[in-house]
C-alpha positions as CSV (number, residue, x, y, z in Angstrom):
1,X,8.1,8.7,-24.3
2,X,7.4,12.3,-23.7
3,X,5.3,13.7,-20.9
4,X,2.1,15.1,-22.3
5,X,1.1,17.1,-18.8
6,X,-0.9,16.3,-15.7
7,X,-4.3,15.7,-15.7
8,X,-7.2,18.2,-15.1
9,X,-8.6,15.9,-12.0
10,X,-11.7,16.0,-14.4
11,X,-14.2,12.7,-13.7
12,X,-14.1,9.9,-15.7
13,X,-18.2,9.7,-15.3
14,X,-17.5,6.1,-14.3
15,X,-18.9,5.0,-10.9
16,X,-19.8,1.6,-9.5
17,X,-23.5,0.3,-9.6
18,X,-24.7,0.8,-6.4
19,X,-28.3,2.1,-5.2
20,X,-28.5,5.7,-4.8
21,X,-27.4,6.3,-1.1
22,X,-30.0,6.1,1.8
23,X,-28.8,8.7,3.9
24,X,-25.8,11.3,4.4
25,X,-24.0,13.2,6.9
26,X,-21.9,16.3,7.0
27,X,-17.7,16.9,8.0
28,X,-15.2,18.8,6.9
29,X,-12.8,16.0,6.5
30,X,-13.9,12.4,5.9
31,X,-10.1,10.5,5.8
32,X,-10.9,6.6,4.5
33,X,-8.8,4.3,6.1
34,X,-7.9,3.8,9.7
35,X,-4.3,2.6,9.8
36,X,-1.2,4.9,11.2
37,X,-2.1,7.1,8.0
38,X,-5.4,7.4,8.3
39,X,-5.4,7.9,12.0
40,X,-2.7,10.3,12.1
41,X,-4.4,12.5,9.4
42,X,-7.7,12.2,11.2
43,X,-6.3,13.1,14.8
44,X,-4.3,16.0,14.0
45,X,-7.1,17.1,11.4
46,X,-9.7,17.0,14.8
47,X,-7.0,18.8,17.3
48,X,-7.2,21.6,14.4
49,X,-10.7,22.2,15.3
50,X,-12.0,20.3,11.8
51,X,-15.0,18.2,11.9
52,X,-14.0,14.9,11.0
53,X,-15.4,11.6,10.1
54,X,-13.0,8.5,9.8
55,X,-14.6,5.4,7.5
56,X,-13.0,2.5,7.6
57,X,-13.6,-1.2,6.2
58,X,-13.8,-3.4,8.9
59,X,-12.8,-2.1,12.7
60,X,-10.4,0.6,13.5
61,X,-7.4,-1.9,13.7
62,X,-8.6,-4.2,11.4
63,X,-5.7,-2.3,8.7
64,X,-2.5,-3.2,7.2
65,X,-0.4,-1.2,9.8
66,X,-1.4,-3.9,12.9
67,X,0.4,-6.6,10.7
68,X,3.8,-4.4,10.5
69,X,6.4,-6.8,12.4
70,X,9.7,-5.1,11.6
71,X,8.8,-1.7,13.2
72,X,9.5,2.2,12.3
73,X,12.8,3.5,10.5
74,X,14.1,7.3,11.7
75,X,17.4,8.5,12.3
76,X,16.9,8.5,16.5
77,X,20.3,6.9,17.1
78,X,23.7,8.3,18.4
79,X,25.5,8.7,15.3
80,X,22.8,8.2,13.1
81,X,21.7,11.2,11.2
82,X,18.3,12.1,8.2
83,X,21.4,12.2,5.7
84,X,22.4,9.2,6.5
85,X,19.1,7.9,6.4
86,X,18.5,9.6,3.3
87,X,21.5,8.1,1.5
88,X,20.1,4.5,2.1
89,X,16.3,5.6,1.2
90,X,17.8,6.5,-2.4
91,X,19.9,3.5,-3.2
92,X,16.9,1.4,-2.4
93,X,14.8,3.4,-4.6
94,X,17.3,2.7,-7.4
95,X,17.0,6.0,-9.1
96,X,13.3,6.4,-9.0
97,X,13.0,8.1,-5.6
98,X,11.9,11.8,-5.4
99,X,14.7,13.2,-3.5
100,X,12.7,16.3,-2.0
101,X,10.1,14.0,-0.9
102,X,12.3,12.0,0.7
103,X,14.8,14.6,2.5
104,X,11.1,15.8,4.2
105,X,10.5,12.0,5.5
106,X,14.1,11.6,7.1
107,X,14.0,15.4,8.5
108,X,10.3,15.3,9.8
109,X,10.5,11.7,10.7
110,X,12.3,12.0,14.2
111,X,9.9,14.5,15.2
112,X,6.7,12.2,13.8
113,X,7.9,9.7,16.0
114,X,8.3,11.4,19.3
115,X,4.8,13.0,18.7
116,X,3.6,9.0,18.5
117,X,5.1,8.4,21.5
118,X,3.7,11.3,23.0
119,X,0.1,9.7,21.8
120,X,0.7,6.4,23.8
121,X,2.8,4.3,21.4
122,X,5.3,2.3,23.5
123,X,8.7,1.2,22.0
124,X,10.8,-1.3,23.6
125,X,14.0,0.4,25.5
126,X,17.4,-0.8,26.1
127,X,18.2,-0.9,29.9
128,X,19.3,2.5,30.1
129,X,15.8,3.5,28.7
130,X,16.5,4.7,25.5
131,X,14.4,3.0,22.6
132,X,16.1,0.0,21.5
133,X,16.7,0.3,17.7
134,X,17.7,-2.8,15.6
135,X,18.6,-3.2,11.9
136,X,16.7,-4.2,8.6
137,X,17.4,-4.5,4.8
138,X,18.9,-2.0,2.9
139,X,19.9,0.0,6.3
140,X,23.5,0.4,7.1
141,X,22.6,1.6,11.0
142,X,20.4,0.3,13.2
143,X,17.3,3.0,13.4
144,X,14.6,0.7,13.3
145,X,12.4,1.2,16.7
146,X,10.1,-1.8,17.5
147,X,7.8,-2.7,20.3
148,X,6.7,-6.1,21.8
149,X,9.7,-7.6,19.8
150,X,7.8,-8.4,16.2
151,X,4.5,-6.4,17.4
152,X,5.6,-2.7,16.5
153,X,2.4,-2.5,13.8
154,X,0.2,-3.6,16.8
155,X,1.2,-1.2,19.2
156,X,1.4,1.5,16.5
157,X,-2.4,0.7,16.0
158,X,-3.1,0.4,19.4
159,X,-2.0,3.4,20.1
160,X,-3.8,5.7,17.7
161,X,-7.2,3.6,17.8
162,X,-7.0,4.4,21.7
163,X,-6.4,8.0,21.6
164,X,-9.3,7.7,18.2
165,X,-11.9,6.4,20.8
166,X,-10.4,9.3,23.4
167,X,-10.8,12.6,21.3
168,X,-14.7,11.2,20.7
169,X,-13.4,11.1,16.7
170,X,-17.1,10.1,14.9
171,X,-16.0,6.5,13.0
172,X,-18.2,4.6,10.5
173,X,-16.7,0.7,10.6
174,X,-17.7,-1.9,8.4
175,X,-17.9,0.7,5.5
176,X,-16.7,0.1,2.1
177,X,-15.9,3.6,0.0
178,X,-17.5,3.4,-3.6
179,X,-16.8,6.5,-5.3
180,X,-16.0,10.3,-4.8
181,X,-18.3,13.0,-4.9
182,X,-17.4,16.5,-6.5
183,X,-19.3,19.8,-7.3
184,X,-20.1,21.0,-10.6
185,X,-16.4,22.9,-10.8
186,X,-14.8,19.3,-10.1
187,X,-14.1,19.7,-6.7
188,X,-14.3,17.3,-3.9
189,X,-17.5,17.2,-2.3
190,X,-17.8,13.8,-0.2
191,X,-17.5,10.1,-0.9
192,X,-20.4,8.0,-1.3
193,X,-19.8,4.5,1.1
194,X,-22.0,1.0,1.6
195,X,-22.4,0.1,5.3
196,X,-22.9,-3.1,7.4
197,X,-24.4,-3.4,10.7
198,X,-24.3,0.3,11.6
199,X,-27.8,0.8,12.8
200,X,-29.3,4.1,11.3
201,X,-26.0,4.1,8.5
202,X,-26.8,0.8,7.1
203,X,-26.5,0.4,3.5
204,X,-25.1,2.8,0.8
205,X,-24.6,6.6,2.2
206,X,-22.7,9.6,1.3
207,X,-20.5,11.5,4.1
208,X,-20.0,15.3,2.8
209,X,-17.1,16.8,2.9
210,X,-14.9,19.4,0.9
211,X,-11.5,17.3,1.8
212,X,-11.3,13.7,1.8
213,X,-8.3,12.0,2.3
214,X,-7.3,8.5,0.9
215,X,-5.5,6.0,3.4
216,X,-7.6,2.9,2.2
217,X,-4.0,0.6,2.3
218,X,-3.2,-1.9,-0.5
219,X,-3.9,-3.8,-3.1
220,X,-2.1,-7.0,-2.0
221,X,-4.9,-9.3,-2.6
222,X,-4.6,-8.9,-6.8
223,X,-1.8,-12.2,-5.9
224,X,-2.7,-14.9,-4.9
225,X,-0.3,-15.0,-2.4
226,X,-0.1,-11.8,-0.1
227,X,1.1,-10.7,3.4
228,X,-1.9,-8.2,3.3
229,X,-5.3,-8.6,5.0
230,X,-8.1,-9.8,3.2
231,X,-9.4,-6.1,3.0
232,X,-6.4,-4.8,0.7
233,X,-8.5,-5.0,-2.4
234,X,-6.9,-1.9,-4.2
235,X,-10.3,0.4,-3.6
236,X,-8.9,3.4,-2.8
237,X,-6.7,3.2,-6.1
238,X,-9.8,2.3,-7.9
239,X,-11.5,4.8,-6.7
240,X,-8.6,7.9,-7.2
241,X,-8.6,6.7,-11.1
242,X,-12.4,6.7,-11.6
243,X,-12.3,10.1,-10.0
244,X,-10.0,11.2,-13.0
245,X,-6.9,11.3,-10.7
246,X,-3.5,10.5,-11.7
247,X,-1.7,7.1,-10.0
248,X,1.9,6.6,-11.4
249,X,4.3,3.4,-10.3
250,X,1.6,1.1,-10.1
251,X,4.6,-1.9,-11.4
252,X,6.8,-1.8,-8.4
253,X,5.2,-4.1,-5.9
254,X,7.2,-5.3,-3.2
255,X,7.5,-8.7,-2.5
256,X,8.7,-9.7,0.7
257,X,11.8,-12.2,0.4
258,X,11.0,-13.9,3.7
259,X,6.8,-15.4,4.2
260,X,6.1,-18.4,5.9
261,X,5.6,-21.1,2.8
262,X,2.6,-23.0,3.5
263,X,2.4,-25.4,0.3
264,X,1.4,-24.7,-3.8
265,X,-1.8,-24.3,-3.0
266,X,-2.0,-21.3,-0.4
267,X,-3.7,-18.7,-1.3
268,X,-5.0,-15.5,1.2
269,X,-3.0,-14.0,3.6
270,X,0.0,-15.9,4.5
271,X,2.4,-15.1,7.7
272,X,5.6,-12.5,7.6
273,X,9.0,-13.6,8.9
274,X,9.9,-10.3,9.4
275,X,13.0,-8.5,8.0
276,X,14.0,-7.9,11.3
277,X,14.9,-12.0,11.9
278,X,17.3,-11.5,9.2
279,X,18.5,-8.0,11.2
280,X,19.6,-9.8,14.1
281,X,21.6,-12.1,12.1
282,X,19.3,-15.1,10.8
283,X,20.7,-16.9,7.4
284,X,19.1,-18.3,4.2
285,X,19.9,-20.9,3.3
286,X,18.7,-23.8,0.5
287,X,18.2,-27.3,0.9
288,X,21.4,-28.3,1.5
289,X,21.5,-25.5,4.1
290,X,24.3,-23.5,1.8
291,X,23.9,-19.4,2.2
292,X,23.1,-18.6,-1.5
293,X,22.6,-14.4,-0.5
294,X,26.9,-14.6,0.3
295,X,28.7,-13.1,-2.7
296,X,25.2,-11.3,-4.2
297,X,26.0,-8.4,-2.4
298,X,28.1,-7.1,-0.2
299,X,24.9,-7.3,2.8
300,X,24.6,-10.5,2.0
301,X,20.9,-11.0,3.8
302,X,20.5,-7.5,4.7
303,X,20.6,-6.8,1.0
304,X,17.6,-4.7,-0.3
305,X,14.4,-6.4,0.0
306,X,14.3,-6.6,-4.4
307,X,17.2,-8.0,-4.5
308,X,16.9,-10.7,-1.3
309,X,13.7,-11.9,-3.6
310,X,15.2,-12.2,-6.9
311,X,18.0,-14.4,-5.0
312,X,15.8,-16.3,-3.5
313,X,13.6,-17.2,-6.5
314,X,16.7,-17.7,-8.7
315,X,17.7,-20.2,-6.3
316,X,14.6,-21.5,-6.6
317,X,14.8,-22.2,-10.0
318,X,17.8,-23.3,-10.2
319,X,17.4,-26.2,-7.6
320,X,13.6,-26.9,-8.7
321,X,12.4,-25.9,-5.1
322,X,9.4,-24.6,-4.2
323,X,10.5,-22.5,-1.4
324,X,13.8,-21.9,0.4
325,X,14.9,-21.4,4.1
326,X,15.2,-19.2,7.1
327,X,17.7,-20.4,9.6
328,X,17.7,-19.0,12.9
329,X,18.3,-22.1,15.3
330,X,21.3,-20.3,17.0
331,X,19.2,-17.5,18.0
332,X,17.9,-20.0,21.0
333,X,14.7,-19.9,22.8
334,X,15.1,-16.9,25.0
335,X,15.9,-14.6,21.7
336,X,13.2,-16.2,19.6
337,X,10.7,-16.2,22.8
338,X,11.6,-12.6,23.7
339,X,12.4,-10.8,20.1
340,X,9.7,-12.6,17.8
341,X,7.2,-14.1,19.8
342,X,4.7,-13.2,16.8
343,X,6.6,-15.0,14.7
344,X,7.5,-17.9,16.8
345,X,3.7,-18.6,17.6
346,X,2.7,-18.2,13.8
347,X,5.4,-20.9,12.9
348,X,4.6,-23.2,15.6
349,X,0.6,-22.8,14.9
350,X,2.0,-24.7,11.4
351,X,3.7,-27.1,12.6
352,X,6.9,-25.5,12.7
353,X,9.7,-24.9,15.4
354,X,12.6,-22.1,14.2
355,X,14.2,-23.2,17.7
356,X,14.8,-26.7,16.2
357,X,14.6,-26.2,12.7
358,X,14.9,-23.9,9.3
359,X,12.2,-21.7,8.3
360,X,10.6,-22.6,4.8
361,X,10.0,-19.7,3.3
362,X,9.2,-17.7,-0.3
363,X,8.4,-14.6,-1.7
364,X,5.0,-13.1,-1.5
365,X,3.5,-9.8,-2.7
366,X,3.7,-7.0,0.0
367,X,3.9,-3.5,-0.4
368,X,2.9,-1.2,-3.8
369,X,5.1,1.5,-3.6
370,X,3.4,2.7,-6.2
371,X,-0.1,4.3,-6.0
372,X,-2.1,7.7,-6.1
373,X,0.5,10.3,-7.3
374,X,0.8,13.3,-4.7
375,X,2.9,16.2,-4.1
376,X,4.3,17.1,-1.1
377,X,1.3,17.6,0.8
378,X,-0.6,14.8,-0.4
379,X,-2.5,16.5,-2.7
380,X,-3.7,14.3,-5.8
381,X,-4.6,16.0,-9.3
382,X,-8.3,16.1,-7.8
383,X,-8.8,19.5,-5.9
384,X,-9.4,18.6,-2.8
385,X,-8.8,15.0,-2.9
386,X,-5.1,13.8,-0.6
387,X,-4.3,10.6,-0.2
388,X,-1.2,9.0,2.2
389,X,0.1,5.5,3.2
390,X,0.2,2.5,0.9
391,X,-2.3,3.9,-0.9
392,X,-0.1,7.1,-2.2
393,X,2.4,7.9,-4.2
394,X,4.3,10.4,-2.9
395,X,8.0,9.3,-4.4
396,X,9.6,8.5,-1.6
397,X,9.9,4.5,-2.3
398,X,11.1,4.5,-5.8
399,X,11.1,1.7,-7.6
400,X,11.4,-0.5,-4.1
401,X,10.3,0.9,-0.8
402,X,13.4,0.4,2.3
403,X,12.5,-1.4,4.9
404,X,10.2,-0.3,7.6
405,X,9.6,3.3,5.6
406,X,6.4,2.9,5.7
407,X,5.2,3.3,9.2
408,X,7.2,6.4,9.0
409,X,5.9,7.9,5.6
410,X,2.1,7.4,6.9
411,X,3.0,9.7,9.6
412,X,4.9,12.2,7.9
413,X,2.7,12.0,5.2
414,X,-0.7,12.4,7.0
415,X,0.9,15.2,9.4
416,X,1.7,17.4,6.1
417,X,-2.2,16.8,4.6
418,X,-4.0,17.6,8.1
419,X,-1.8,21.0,7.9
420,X,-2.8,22.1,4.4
421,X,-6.3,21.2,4.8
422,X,-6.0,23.3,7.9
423,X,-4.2,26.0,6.1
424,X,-6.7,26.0,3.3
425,X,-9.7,26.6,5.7
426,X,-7.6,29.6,7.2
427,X,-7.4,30.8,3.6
428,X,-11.5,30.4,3.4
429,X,-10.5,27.6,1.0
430,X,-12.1,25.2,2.7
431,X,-16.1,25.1,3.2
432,X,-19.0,23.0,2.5
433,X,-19.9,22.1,-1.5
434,X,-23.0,20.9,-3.3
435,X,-22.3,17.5,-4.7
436,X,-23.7,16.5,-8.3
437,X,-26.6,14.8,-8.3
438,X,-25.6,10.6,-9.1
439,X,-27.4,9.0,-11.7
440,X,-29.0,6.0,-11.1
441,X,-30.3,4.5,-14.2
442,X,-32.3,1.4,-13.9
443,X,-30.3,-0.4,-16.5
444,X,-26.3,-0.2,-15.1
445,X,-23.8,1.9,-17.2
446,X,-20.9,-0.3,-16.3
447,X,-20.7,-4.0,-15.3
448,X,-19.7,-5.8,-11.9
449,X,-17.7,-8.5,-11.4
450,X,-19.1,-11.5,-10.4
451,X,-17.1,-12.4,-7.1
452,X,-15.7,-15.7,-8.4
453,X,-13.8,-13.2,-10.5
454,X,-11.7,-12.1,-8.0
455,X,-10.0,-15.7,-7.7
456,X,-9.3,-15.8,-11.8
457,X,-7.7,-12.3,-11.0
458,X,-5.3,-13.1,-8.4
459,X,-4.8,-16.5,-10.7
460,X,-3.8,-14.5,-13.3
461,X,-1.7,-11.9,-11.9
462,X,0.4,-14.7,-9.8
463,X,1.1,-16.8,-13.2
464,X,2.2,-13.5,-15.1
465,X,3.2,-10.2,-12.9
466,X,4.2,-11.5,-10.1
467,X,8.7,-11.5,-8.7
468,X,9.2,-13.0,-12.4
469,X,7.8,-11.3,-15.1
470,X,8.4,-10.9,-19.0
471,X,7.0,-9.5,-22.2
472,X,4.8,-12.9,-22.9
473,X,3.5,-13.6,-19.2
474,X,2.5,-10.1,-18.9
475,X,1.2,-10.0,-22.6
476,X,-1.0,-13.2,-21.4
477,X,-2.1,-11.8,-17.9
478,X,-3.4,-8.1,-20.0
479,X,-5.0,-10.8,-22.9
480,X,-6.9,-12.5,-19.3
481,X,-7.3,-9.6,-17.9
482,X,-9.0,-7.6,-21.2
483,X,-11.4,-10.5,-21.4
484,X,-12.9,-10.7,-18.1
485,X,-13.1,-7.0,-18.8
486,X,-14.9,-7.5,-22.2
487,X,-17.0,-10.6,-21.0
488,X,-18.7,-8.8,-18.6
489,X,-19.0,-5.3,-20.7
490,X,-20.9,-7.4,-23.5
491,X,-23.1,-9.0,-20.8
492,X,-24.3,-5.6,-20.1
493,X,-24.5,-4.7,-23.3
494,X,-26.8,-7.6,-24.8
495,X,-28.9,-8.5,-22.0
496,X,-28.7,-5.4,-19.5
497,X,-27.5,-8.2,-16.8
498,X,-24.2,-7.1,-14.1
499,X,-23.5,-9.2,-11.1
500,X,-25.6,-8.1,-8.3
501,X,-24.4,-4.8,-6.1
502,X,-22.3,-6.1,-3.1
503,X,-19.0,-5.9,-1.7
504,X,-17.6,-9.3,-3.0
505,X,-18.5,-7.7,-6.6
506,X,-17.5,-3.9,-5.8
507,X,-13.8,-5.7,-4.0
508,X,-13.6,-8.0,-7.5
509,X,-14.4,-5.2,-9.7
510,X,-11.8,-2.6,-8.0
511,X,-8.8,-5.5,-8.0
512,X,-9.1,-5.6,-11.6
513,X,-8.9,-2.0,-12.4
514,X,-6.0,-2.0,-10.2
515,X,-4.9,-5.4,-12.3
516,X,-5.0,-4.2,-15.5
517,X,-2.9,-0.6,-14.7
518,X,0.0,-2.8,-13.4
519,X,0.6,-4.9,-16.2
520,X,-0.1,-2.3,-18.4
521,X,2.8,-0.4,-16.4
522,X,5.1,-3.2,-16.2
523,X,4.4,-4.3,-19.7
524,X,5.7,-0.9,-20.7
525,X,8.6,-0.8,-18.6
526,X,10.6,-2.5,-20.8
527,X,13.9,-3.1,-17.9
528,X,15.2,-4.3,-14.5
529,X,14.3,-2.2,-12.0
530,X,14.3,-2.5,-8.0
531,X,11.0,-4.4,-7.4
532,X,10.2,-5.0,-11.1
533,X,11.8,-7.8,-12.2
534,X,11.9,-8.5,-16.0
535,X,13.6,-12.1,-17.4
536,X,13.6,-10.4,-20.6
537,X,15.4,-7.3,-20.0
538,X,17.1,-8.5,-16.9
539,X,19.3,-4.7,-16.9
540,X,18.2,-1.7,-15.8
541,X,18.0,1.1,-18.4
542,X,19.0,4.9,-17.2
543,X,18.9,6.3,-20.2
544,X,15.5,4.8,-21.2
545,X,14.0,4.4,-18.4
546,X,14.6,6.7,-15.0
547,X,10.9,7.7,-15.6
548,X,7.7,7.5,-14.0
549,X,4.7,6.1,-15.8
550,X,1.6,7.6,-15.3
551,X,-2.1,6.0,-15.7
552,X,-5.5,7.7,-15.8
553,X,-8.8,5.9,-16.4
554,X,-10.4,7.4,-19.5
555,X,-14.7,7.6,-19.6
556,X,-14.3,4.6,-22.1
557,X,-12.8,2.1,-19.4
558,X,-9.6,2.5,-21.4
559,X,-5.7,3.6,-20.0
560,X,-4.1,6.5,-20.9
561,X,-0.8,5.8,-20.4
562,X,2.3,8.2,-20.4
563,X,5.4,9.0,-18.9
564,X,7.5,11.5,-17.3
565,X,11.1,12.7,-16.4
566,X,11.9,12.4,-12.7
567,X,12.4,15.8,-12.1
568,X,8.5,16.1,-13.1
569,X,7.8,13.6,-10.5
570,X,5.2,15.9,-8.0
571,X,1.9,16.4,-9.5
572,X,0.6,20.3,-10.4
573,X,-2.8,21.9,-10.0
C-alpha cells in the first residue's frame, strides 16, 4: 500500500454521448451548483469583479443545503473557542481528518458566518438577542446556530438565492453539467451542460470559462434510501474522474441514525429527524421503549453520528426490527410546535404524532464525506478545476463528517476558491482558453445507461455497501455492479446501440461510476472505521489503515486505485 504520486489532471478521453453543443457563452468563472457552496463561491467570485455564470440543476434552491434541519456549527459561544471546536472535529474524524484543513474551518468559520449574516441570513436569537446556539452529535458545547427552529438550510438558501437574484448574478437553471472542457495544455477551459426550458439555451451548450468550480452536492441517490433530493446523482464526481481528477474517501458515507421510517419498500428521498431533536434531549428507544444508546458511549444519543447508526442497526438485528424509535413526547407541543415545526409537519403528513407518540425511525444514507480531493483552496489535480461542498474532499470530515460541519465547510471552503481564482487573475493567471474541439462520432465511444438502471443501482448498493457491509456483500455489489458495466459496453460493441442521450441516462450513468469507486474503496478498506462499517473486520486498524485511498478513472473505464499516508493528504500540482 504505497503511494505511487498524484495524478497529472491529464483527461481520461472519456465523455458522455451527448450531441455536440448548440450554443456557448463566455465567463470567467462558471461555479456548478447553487447551494451555500456554490453560492458563496459565485457571490464573492462576482464582488471581485469576475464574470460569472452559476449552472445549476433544477432552481437556485432546489439543492441539498435547503434540506439542512440541524443548522451551522462555529465556535460563536461564550466559552466556546475554534480549539475546542477543533478537538471535537478530529475525534469524529477518527484519525482520518486533515488537521490543517480543519484548524482553517474552525478559525475562519466565525468570520464566514457573520459575513452570512451580513448577506441576509437570519438566525434565531435568545431574548437578549444573541444567536441562540443548541447542541448536536459528536459536540461537547452547544455552537450550533439555527433559524426557524429545524429550517436553518432554508434560510441559509434563502438568503444567498436572494442576494444571487440582487447582484444581477447571470444563472442557467434546469441545466445538467456533462463534462469539462480543457485546452490543449490540459487546462480548464469550460464545461459543456444540457438545458431545459431556457429559451435561447435549450439543449446541450458549453459555458467557457478558465475556472470552474464544482459544488454539484451528493451522491445520495446510489441508496435506495436517502435523505438527499432526487438531484444528488453523483455528477459532479463523475464528472471530476472523467476529467482525470483525483477523488479519494469515496467509502465514508454518512448515514444519518435518525430518518423517518416509512415501510420496506421506500425508496427516494425520505424525511430527517434532525440531530438536533436528539440535542435537546430526545431518547431512542426500541420496542419495548428501553434506551439501547445508554452504556455505548459515554454521550449516549449525542454520540457521533457513525456510532448512533451502528447502535441503532445492531439493535435492529438483534430484536428482528425493521426500524427503531425516536421519543420525544416530553418535549410537549409548544417545544415541538416552536423548535421543529419542519419536522412536526413531516411526521404528521405520515400519520404520525411525536406529541403523542415515538418516532419510528432508521438509518439512511446522507452525507459523502468523501469526494473530489482538494487542497486548501479547493484546487483539484485539474488546473483550474476547484470544487467545494459535498462534492469535495477537502479532509476536514475524515472518515465521518460532525454534525452540522457542513454548512460551515461550504462557506469556508468556497470563500478560500473565490480568493485564489481572484488571486490568480491578479497574477495574469487567469484569462480566457481555447477548448479542444469534442468529438462527436456517429457511432458512441462509450455506452449509456438505460434509466431503469439507476433502480438496479441503488438495489444493489442498499443490499451490499450500505451501514453494514463485508468482504462478500461488497464482492457481490462490484460482481452487479461490473456487469451492468459490461452488458452495456458489449451492446455498444456488437450492435453500435447505447440508450438514448438524456438526463435519466446521463443521472444513471454518472451513479454507477460513482457506484463502482465506493465499493471498490470500501472493498479495499479492509477495517472499522467511522462511517465505514465492516462485519468482517469490525476493529479499526491504525497501523494498516490511517490512509486515504485514492481513485482515478483510467481511458479504459477501469480504477486505478492507490493509497496514501495521511500526512500526504492535500493534493500537489
Amino acid at each position: 500500500m504505497t503511494s505511487t504520486g498524484t495524478s497529472t489532471g491529464t483527461s481520461t478521453g472519456i465523455r458522455l454521448h451527448a450531441p455536440a453543443p448548440g450554443w456557448a457563452i463566455s465567463a470567467d468563472v462558471v461555479v456548478v451548483g447553487s447551494g451555500v457552496a456554490g453560492l458563496t463561491a459565485a457571490l464573492r467570485c462576482e464582488a471581485a469583479g469576475l464574470t460569472t455564470v452559476v449552472v445549476t440543476k433544477a432552481r437556485l434552491d432546489d439543492g441539498s443545503t435547503r434540506w439542512a434541519q440541524g443548522g451551522i456549527a462555529a465556535a460563536l459561544g461564550e466559552g466556546d473557542t475554534p480549539e475546542q471546536h477543533l478537538e471535537d472535529t478530529l475525534v469524529a474524524g477518527v484519525g482520518l481528518c486533515d488537521e490543517e484543513a480543519v484548524r482553517i474551518l474552525v478559525t475562519e468559520g466565525p468570520d464566514a458566518v457573520r459575513r452570512l449574516i451580513s448577506t441576509g441570513a437570519h438566525f434565531d436569537t435568545d431574548d437578549g438577542g444573541d444567536i441562540h446556539l443548541t447542541r448536536e452529535g459528536g459536540h461537547r458545547r452547544r455552537r450550533i446556530a439555527h433559524a426557524g427552529g429545524d429550517a436553518s438550510g432554508a434560510e441559509v438558501s434563502r438568503a444567498l438565492v436572494e442576494a444571487t437574484r440582487a447582484r444581477g448574478l447571470r444563472t442557467i437553471e434546469n441545466a445538467l453539467v456533462l463534462d469539462l472542457l480543457t485546452d490543449a495544455e490540459g487546462r480548464t477551459a469550460g464545461v459543456t451542460l444540457h438545458v431545459m426550458g431556457e429559451g435561447q439555451h435549450d439543449g446541450v451548450g458549453a459555458v467557457h470559462a478558465p475556472a470552474v468550480v464544482l459544488a454539484t452536492g451528493g451522491m445520495g441517490q446510489v441508496f435506495s434510501a436517502t435523505t438527499n433530493p432526487s438531484v444528488s446523482t453523483g455528477d459532479g464526481v463523475a464528472l471530476a474522474l472523467r476529467a482525470g481528477a483525483e477523488v479519494s474517501d469515496l467509502e465514508f458515507v454518512q448515514f444519518h441514525p435518525t430518518v423517518l421510517f416509512l415501510g420496506p419498500d421506500a425508496e427516494g428521498q425520505q424525511p430527517l429527524v434532525s440531530e438536533a431533536v436528539r440535542g435537546e434531549g430526545a431518547h431512542l428507544v426500541d420496542g419495548d421503549g428501553v434506551r439501547f444508546m445508554v452504556g455505548q458511549h459515554e454521550l449516549a444519543e449525542l454520540a457521533p453520528r457513525d456510532i448512533v447508526a451502528k447502535g441503532i442497526m445492531r439493535r435492529m438485528l438483534e430484536q428482528g426490527a425493521e426500524h427503531m424509535f425516536l421519543d420525544a413526547r416530553h418535549f410537549g407541543a409548544e417545544m415541538w410546535e416552536h423548535r421543529f415545526p419542519t419536522i412536526l409537519a413531516a411526521c404528521r403528513a405520515n400519520g404520525i404524532d411525536p406529541i403523542t407518540e415515538p418516532i419510528p425511525i432508521a438509518p439512511a444514507a446522507h452525507y459523502a464525506s468523501g469526494g473530489v480531493r482538494t487542497d486548501a483552496r479547493g484546487r483539484t489535480t485539474v488546473p483550474g478545476l476547484y470544487a467545494c461542498g459535498e462534492v469535495a474532499c477537502t479532509g476536514v470530515h475524515g472518515a465521518n463528517r460532525l454534525a452540522s460541519n457542513s454548512l460551515l465547510e461550504g462557506l469556508v471552503y468556497a470563500e478560500r476558491i473565490a480568493d485564489d481564482i481572484a488571486g490568480a487573475r491578479a497574477g495574469n493567471g487567469l484569462h480566457a482558453r481555447v477548448p479542444v474541439p469534442v468529438p462527436h462520432p456517429e457511432k458512441p465511444a462509450h455506452p449509456l445507461l438505460a434509466p431503469e438502471t439507476r433502480f438496479a443501482i441503488q438495489r444493489i448498493m442498499t443490499e451490499g455497501a450500505a451501514v453494514l457491509r463485508s468482504e462478500e456483500s461488497l464482492a457481490r455489489a462490484a460482481e452487479q455492479l461490473q456487469q451492468l458495466h459490461t452488458d452495456a459496453r458489449d451492446a455498444l460493441a456488437e450492435n453500435g446501440k447505447t440508450a438514448e442521450p438524456g438526463v435519466d441516462t446521463w443521472e444513471a450513468t454518472n451513479l454507477l461510476c460513482v457506484a463502482r469507486v465506493l465499493v471498490a474503496a470500501a472493498r479495499l478498506r479492509e477495517e472499522t472505521r467511522g462511517c465505514h462499517w465492516r462485519e468482517d473486520t469490525a476493529e479499526r486498524d491504525d497501523a494498516h489503515w490511517r490512509r486515504h485511498i485514492v481513485v482515478r478513472l483510467n481511458p479504459d473505464r477501469s480504477l486505478a486505485v492507490r493509497t496514501t499516508d495521511t500526512a500526504d493528504f492535500p493534493p500537489t500540482r
